[in-house]
C-alpha positions in Angstrom: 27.2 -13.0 -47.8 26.4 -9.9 -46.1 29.7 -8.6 -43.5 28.5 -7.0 -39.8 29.4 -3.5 -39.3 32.0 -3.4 -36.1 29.1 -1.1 -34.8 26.7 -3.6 -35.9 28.5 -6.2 -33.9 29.0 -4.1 -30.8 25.1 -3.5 -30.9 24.4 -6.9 -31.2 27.0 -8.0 -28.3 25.0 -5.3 -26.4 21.7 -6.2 -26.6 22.8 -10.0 -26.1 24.7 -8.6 -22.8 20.8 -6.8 -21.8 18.9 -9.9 -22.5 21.6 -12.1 -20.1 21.4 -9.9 -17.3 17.5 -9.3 -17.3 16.9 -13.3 -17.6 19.7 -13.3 -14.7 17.7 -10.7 -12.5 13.6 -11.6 -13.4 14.6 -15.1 -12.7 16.8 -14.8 -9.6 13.5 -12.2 -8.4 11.1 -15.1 -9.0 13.0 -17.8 -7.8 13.7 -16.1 -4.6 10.0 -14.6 -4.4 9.1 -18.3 -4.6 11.4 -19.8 -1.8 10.9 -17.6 0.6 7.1 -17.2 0.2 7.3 -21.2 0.6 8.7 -20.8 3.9 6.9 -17.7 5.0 3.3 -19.7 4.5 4.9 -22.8 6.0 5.5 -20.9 9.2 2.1 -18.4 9.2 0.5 -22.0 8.4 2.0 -24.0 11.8 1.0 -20.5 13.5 -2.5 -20.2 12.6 -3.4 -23.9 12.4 -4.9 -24.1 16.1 -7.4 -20.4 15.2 -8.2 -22.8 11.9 -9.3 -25.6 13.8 -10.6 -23.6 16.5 -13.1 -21.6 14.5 -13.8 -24.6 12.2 -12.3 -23.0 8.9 -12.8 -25.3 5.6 -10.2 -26.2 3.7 -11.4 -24.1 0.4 -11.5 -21.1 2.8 -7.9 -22.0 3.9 -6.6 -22.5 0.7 -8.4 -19.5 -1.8 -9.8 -17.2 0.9 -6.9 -16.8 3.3 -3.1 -18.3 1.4 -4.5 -17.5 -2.2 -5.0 -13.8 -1.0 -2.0 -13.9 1.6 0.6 -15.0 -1.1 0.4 -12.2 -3.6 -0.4 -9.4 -0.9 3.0 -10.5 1.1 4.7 -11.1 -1.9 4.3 -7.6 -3.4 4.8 -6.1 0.2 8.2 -7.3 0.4 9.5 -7.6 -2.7 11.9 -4.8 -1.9 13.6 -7.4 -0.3 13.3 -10.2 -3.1 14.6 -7.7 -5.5 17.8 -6.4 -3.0 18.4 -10.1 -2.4 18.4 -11.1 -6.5 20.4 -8.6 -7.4 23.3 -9.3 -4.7 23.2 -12.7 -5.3 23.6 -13.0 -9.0 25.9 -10.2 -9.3 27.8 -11.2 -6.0 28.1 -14.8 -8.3 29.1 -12.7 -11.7 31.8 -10.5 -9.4 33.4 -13.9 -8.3 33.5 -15.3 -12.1 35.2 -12.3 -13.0 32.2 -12.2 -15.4 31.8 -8.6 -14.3 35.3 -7.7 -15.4 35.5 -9.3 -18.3 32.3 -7.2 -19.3 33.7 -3.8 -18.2 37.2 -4.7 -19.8 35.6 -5.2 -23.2 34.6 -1.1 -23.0 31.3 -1.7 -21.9 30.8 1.6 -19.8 29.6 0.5 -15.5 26.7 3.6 -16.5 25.9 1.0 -19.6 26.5 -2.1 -17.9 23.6 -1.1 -15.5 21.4 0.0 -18.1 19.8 -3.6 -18.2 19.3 -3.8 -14.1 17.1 -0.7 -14.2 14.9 -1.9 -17.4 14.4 -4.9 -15.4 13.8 -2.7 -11.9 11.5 -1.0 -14.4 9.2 -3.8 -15.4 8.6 -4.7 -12.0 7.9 -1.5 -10.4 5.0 -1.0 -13.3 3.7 -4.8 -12.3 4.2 -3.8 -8.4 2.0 -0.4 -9.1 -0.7 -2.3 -10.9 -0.8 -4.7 -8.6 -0.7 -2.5 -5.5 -3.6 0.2 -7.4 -5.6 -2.6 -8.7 -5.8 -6.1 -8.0 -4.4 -6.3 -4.3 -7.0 -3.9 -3.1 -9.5 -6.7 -4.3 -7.7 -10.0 -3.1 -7.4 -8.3 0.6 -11.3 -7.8 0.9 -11.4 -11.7 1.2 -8.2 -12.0 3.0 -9.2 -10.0 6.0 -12.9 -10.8 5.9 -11.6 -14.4 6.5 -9.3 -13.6 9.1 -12.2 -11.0 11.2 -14.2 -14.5 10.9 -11.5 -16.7 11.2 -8.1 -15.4 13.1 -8.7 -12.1 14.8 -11.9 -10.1 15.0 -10.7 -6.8 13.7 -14.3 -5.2 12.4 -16.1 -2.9 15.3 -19.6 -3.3 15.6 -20.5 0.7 16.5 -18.8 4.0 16.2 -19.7 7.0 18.6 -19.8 10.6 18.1 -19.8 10.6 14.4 -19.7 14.2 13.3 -18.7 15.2 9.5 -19.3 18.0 7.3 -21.3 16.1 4.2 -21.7 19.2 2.3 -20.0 22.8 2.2 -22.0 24.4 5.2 -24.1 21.2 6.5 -22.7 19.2 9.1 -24.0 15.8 10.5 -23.5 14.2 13.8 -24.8 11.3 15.4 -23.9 9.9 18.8 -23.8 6.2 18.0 -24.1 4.0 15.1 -25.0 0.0 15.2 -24.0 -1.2 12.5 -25.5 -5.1 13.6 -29.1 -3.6 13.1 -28.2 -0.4 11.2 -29.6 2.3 13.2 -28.0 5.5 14.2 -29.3 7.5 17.4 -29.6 10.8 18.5 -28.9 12.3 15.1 -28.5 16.1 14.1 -28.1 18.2 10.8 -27.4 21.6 10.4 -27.3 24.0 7.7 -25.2 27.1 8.0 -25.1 30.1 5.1 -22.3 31.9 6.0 -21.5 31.1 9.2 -25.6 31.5 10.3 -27.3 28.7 11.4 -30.6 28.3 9.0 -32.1 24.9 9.5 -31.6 22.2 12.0 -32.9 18.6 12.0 -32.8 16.1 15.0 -34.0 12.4 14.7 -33.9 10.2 17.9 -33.1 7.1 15.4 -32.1 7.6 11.8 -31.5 4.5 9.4 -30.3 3.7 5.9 -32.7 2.1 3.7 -30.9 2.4 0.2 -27.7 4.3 -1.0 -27.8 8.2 0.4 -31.4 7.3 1.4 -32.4 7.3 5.4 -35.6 7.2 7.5 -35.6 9.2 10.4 -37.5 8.5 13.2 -39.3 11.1 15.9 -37.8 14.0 14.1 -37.8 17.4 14.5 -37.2 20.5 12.1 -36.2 24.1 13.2 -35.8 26.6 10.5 -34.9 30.2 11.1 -35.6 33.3 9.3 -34.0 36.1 10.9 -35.9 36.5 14.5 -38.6 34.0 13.3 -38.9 30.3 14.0 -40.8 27.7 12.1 -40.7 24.0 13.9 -42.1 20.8 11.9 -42.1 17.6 13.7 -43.1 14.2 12.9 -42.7 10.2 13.4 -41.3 8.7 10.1 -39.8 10.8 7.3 -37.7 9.7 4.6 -34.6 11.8 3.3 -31.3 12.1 1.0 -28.2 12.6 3.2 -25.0 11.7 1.1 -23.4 9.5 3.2 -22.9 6.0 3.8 -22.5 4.1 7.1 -19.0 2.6 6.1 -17.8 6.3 6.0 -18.1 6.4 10.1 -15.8 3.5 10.8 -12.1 4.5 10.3 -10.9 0.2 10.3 -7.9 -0.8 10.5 -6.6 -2.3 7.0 -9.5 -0.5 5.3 -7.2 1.5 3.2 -5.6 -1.5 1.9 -9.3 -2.5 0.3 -9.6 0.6 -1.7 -8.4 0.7 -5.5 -5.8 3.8 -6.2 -9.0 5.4 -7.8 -10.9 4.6 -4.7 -8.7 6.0 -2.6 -7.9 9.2 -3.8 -11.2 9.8 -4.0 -12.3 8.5 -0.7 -9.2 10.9 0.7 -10.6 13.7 -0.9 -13.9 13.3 0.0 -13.0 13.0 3.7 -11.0 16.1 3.5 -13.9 18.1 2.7 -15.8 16.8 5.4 -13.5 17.6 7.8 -12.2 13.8 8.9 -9.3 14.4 10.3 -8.5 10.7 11.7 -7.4 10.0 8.1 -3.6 9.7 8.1 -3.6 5.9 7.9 -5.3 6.5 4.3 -2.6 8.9 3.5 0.2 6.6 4.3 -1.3 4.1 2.1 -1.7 6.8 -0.1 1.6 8.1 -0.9 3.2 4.2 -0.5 1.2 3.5 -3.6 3.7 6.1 -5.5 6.9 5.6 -3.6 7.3 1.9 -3.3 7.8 1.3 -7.4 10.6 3.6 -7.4 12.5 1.4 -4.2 12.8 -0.9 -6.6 15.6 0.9 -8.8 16.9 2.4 -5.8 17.7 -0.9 -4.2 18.7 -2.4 -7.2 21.2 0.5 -7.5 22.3 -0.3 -4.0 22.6 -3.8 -4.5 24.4 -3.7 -8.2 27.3 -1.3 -6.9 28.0 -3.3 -3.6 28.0 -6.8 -5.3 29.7 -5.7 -8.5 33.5 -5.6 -7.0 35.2 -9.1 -6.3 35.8 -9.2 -2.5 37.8 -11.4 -1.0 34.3 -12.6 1.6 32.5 -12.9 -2.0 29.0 -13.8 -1.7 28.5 -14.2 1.8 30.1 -10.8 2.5 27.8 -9.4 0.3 24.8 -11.4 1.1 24.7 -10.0 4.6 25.4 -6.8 3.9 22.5 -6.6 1.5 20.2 -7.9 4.2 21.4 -5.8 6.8 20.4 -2.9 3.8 16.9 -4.1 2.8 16.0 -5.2 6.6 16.8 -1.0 7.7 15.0 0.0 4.7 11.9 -2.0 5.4 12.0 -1.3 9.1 12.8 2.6 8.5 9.7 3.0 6.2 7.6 0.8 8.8 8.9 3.3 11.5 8.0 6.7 9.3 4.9 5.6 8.6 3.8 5.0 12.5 5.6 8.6 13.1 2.7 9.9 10.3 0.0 8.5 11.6 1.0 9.3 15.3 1.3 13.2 14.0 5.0 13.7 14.0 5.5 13.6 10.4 3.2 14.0 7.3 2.5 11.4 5.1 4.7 12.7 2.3 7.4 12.9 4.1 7.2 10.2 6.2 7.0 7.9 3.2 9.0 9.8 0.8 11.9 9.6 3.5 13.4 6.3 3.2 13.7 6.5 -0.1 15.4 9.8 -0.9 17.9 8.4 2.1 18.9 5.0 0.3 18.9 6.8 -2.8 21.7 8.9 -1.7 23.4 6.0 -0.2 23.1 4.4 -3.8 24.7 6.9 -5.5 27.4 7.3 -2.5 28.2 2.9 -3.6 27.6 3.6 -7.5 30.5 6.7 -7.4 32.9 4.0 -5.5 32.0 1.0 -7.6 34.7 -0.6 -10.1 34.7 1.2 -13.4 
C-alpha cells in the first residue's frame, strides 16, 4: 500500500479546497443570474404587455424574438453585479461558519486562498468576451428589430447632409438619403490630387442597385486639366462608389449589432473617412476589452469585504456589496455618456471605473484577515 507524501497530501487538500470554492462561486453566479433575470423579465413583461397587444405581437415573436434575445443580452450586461453579489454572499456565509478561518488557520496563505476566486473570475470573463464579441452581436439584431416593430420605433427613415471621404482624396456628399425607396439626391464626388480639385461628379438622384454599385441619374462630369475644362453629361450612368447606405445612418444600438471583428473594422473604416459622430462605436469598443477584467476586480472587492466575520454578517455585507456594484455600474454608465458628449475619450472614459475599483480592491485585500 502506497503512503502520501505530507506534500502530496497538502497538494491534494489544495486542489480539493479550489474545486469547493469554484463549485461555491460558478454556482452561487448561476443561481443568482437565474433569479434575478426571473424577476427582471417578470417586470419588463407586465411593462411591455399593453405595446404587445397594442401592435399585435405573436406569441413566438414574444417568446424567441424579443425574451430569448433579451435574456442573454441583459444577463451578460450585468453580470458584474451577479458575480459582486455571488461572491459576498457565499463568502459572507463561509466568514460566519468560521469556514474561512479554519482555512487560513490550516496555513493556507489569504494570496492562496483566493487563487480559486480569480480562476473562477477567469472562466467567466473568457465566456463574457465571447459572448459580448460574438454571439450577442447576433441575438440583438432580432431583439431590436422586434422592438423598432414592436415597442419603440428607433430606425430613421432618411439621413441629410451625408458627407464622407470614401477614399484617400475623394469625398462624397449627398443632401438626403430615403432609405424607404432607396434613393439619394443632389449627390456630389470629388477627386482631389494633392489638395487640387481634378474631377467632380453631380447626380440629381443617385441609387444603389447591388453592393458598391449605384445608378446615377441626370449627371454631370467636370474634369480639369490645368486651365482646361472637359464637361460630360448624361441621364442614366452606372458606377462603383465603395459605400453602402447603412454607412450614412449613425442608429442608436447599431454598435451593439456588430461582431468585435465587425467593429473594429467598421471603426476604422469610418476613421478614414472622416466620420466623426462615431464615439458611440468607440464606447462599445473599448467595453468589449474592459468589462471581462471587472469581473476579477469585483470579485477582489467582494472576496476581501466578505472574508472577515462581522458582527452584521451577511446582511452587512450584502448591502455594502450592492451599494459597490450599483456605483460601479452607474459610474461606467456616466463615463460613457461623458465620451460620447466630448468630455472624455472613449479609453478613458471606459477604462476609468475600473482602474478606480481596482485600487479600492487592493485598499480591502491589504486590510483583509490574514
Amino acid at each position: 500500500m502506497k503512503t502520501m507524501t505530507v506534500s502530496e497530501h497538502i497538494k491534494g487538500r489544495f486542489k480539493r479546497l479550489d474545486i469547493y470554492l469554484i463549485r461555491k462561486f460558478l454556482g452561487t453566479f448561476f443561481y443568482c443570474m437565474i433569479l434575478i433575470m426571473a424577476i427582471v423579465v417578470v417586470f419588463d413583461f407586465n411593462e411591455k404587455l399593453d405595446k404587445f397587444i397594442q401592435n399585435r405581437a405573436s406569441t413566438g415573436a414574444v417568446l424567441f424574438d424579443y425574451y430569448l434575445n433579451f435574456i442573454p443580452y441583459f444577463g451578460v450586461r450585468f453580470s458584474p453585479l451577479f458575480i459582486f453579489i455571488s461572491v459576498i454572499f457565499f463568502t459572507s456565509k463561509m466568514a460566519s461558519n468560521s469556514e474561512i478561518i479554519a482555512i487560513l488557520a490550516s496555513g493556507v496563505s489569504f494570496k492562496r486562498y483566493m487563487r480559486p476566486y480569480m480562476i473562477s473570475a477567469g472562466i467567466l470573463a473568457v465566456g463574457m468576451f465571447l459572448l459580448n464579441s460574438f454571439w450577442i452581436p447576433n441575438a440583438n439584431k432580432d431583439r431590436l428589430e422586434f422592438e423598432d416593430q414592436y415597442i419603440k420605433k428607433v430606425k430613421t427613415d432618411y439621413v441629410r447632409n451625408v458627407q464622407m471621404e470614401i477614399d484617400p482624396g475623394t469625398i462624397m456628399y449627398i443632401e438626403r438619403y430615403d432609405a424607404n425607396n432607396q434613393n439619394g439626391y443632389n449627390f456630389f464626388l470629388e477627386t482631389y490630387d494633392d489638395q487640387q480639385l481634378v474631377s467632380r461628379l453631380t447626380a440629381r438622384r443617385i441609387q444603389q442597385d447591388t453592393a458598391n454599385h449605384w445608378i446615377l441619374k441626370d449627371y454631370l462630369i467636370r474634369t480639369f486639366d490645368g486651365l482646361y475644362e472637359n464637361i460630360h453629361e448624361g441621364t442614366t450612368l452606372d458606377t462603383i462608389i465603395k459605400v453602402n447606405p447603412e454607412e450614412f445612418f449613425i442608429v442608436k444600438g447599431y454598435s451593439e449589432q456588430l461582431t468585435t471583428p465587425e467593429l473594429k473594422q467598421y471603426l476604422d473604416r469610418q476613421k478614414s473617412r472622416g466620420v466623426a459622430n462615431i464615439k458611440e462605436y468607440n464606447v462599445e469598443y473599448q467595453r468589449r476589452f474592459s468589462f471581462p477584467f471587472s469581473c476579477f476586480i469585483l470579485t477582489l472587492i467582494g472576496m476581501s469585504l466578505a472574508s472577515r466575520k462581522v458582527r452584521g454578517g451577511m446582511g452587512l455585507h450584502l448591502g455594502i456589496g450592492l451599494l459597490i456594484s450599483f456605483t460601479y455600474i452607474l459610474l461606467d454608465t456616466i463615463s460613457g455618456s461623458f465620451a460620447q458628449g466630448g468630455v472624455m475619450t472613449p479609453f478613458l472614459a471606459v477604462w476609468f471605473p475600473n482602474v478606480l475599483y481596482f485600487l479600492i480592491g487592493l485598499f480591502l485585500y491589504v486590510r483583509a484577515p490574514k
